[in-house]
C-alpha positions as CSV (number, residue, x, y, z in Angstrom):
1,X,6.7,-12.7,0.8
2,X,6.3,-12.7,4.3
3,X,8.4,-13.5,7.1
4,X,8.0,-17.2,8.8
5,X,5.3,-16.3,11.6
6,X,7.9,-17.1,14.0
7,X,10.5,-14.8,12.8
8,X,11.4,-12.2,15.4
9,X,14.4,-9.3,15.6
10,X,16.3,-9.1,12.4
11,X,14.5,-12.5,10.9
12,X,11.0,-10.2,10.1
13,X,13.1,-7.5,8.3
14,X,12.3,-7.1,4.9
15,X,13.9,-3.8,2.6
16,X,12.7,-2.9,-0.8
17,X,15.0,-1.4,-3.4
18,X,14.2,0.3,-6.2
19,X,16.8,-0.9,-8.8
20,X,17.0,-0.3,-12.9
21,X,15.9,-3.8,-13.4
22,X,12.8,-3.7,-11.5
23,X,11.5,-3.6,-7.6
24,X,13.9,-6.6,-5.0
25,X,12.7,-7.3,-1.8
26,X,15.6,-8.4,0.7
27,X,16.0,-10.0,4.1
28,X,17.9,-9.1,6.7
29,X,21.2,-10.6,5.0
30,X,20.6,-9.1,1.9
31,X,19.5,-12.3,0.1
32,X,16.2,-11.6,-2.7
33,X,13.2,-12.9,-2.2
34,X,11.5,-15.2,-4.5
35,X,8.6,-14.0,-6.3
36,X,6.3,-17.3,-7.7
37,X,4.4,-15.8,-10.5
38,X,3.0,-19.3,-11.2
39,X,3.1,-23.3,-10.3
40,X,5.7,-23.6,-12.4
41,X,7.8,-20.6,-12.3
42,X,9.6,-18.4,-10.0
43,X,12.1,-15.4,-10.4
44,X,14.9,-13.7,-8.1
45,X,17.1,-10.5,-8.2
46,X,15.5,-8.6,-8.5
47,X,12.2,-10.2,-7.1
48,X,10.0,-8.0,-9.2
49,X,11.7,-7.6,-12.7
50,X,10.7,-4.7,-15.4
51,X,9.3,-7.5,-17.4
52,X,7.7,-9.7,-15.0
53,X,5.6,-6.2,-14.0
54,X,4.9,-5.4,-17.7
55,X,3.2,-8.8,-18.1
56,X,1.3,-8.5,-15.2
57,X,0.2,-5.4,-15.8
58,X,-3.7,-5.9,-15.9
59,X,-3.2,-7.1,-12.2
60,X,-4.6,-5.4,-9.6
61,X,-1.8,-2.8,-7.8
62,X,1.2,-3.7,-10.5
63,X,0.4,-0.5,-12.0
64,X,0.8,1.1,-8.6
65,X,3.8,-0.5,-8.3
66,X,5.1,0.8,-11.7
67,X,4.3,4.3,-10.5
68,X,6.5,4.0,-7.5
69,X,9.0,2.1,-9.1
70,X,9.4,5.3,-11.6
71,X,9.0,8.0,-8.8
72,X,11.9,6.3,-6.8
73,X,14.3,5.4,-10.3
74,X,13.4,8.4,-11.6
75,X,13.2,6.1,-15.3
76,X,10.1,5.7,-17.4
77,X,8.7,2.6,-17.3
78,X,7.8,2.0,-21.0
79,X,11.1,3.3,-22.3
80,X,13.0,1.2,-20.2
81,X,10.8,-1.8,-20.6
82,X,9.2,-1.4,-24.2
């Protein structure tokens, strides 16, 4: 989910926000980033979802992620994702 290496100015700018549904990455525009989880499948909007963390959870960092994600919403995770 990184820029192209020759993005420069507004191109390289990447936000996160924290939303109910889970944890989207945006460009400068405002357009989602796509998240490939594997060969065959890939999600947007929000680029992490609730459930696409939950299944991953055994991944290295996605429970860092959740813990942020929580901290920021101000939601539990396994309530709102059970």
């Amino acid at each position: 989910m990184h820029p192209p290496k020759d993005a420069t100015g507004n191109d390289a700018v990447r936000t996160i926000h924290f939303l109910p549904t889970g944890i989207d990455i945006r460009d400068h525009a405002g357009t989602s980033s796509t998240c490939r989880i594997t060969a065959k499948w890939s999600m947007t909007n929000p680029t992490f979802s609730g459930e696409g963390m939950k299944a991953k959870m055994k991944q290295k960092g996605v429970k860092d992620m959740i813990m942020v994600w929580e901290h920021e919403t101000g939601m539990i995770f396994d309530q709102t994702f059970p």
